[in-house]
TORTORKE-609810 format. One line per field, with one value per residue (C-alpha): x negated, y, z negated; residue number from 1; residue in one letter. Coordinates in nm, 2 decimals, padded with zeros to 4 digits. Example, Ala and Ser with C-alpha at 12.3 -4.5 7.8 and 13.67 -1.06 7.14 Angstrom:
residues 2
u [-01.23,-01.37]
v [-00.45,-00.11]
w [-00.78,-00.71]
i [1,2]
aa [A,S]
***
This chain:
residues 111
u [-22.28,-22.44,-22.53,-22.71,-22.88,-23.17,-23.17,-23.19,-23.47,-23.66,-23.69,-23.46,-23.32,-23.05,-22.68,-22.44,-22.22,-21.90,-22.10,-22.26,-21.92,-21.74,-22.04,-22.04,-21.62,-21.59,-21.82,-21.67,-21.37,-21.49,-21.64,-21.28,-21.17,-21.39,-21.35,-20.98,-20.91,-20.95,-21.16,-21.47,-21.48,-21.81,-21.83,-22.04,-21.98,-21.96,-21.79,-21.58,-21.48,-21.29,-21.17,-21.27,-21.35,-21.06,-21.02,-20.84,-20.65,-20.80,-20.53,-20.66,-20.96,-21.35,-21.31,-21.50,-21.72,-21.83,-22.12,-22.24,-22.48,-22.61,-22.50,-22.84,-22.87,-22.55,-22.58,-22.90,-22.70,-22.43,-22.61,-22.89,-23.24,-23.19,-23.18,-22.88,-23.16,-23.44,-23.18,-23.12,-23.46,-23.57,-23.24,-23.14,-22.77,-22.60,-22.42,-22.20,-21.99,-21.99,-21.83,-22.06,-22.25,-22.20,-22.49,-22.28,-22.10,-22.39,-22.41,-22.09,-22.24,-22.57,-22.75]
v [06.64,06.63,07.05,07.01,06.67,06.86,07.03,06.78,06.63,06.95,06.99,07.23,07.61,07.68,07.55,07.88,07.89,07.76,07.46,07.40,07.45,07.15,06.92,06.93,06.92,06.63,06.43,06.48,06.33,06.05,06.01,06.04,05.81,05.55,05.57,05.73,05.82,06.14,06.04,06.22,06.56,06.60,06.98,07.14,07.51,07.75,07.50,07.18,06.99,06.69,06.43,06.06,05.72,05.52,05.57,05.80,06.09,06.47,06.77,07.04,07.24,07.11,06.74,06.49,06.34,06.64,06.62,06.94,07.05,07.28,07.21,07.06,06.83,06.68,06.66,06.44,06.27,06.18,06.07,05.88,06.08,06.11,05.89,05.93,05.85,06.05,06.36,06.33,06.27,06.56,06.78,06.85,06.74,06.78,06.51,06.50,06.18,05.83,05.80,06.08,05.79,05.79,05.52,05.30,05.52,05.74,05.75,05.80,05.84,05.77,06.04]
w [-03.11,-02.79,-02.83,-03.16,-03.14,-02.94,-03.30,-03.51,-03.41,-03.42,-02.97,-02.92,-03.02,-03.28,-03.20,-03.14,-03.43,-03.25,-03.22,-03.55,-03.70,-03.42,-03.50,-03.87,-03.86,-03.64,-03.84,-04.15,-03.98,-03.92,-04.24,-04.39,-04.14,-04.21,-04.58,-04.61,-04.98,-05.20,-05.51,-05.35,-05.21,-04.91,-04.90,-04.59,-04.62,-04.51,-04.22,-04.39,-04.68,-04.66,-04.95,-04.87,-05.06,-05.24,-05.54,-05.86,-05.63,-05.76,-05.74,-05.95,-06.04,-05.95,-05.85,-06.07,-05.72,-05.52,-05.27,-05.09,-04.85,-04.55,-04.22,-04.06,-04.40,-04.35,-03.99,-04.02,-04.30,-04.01,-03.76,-03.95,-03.86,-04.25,-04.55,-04.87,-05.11,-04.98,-04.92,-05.26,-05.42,-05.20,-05.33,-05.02,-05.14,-05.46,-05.58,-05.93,-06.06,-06.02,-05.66,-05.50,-05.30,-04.90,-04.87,-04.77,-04.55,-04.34,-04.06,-03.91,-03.53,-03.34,-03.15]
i [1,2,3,4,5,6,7,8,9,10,11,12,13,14,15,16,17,18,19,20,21,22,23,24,25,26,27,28,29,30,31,32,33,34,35,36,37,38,39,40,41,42,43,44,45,46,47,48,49,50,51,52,53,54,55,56,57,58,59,60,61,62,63,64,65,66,67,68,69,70,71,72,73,74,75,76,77,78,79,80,81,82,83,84,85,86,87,88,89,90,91,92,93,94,95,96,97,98,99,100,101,102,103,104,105,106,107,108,109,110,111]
aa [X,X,X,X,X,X,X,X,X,X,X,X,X,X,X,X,X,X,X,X,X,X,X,X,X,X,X,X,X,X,X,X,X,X,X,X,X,X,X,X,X,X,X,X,X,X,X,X,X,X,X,X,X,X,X,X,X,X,X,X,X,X,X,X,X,X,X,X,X,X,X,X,X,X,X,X,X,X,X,X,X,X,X,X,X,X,X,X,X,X,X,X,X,X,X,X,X,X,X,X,X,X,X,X,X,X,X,X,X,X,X]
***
């Protein structure tokens, strides 16, 4: 996190790849840590997707709760400089079904 926080809050150049991709992975783990379960599927491509929140399992086809977003949306998502609701109301995430709420959740980690 520490090689794209600069990033995030807009003081600093673009992360290399490598390190986009290790930010964005490690904090979806610990978003499925901290709420272990597959009901919900928190899709960050072209890096990650990881299932997370208790609830009915999904195995086949499009799950019913799907969030997705960019990288830098989800990263801000993680580490608080950004807001669920106002990501949403400014459609910088999609989110589909009645579980696809990571309120409660965000952030996973303080930069």
């Amino acid at each position: 996190m520490l090689a794209v926080s600069d990033w995030l809050r807009g003081g600093g150049p673009d992360p290399a790849r490598a390190e986009l991709a290790a930010a964005v992975r490690s904090t979806l783990r610990v978003l499925a840590q901290d709420a272990p379960g597959h009901s919900v599927e928190v899709r960050v491509p072209p890096f990650a997707a990881v299932q997370c929140i208790e609830g009915p399992r999904h195995t086949r086809g499009t799950p019913p709760n799907v969030v997705e977003t960019d990288p830098r949306t989800w990263l801000e998502l993680a580490t608080g400089l950004l807001e669920w609701d106002d990501a949403v109301a400014g459609a910088r995430v999609t989110a589909s079904g009645s579980r696809a709420d990571l309120a409660q959740w965000l952030p996973v980690v303080r930069i």
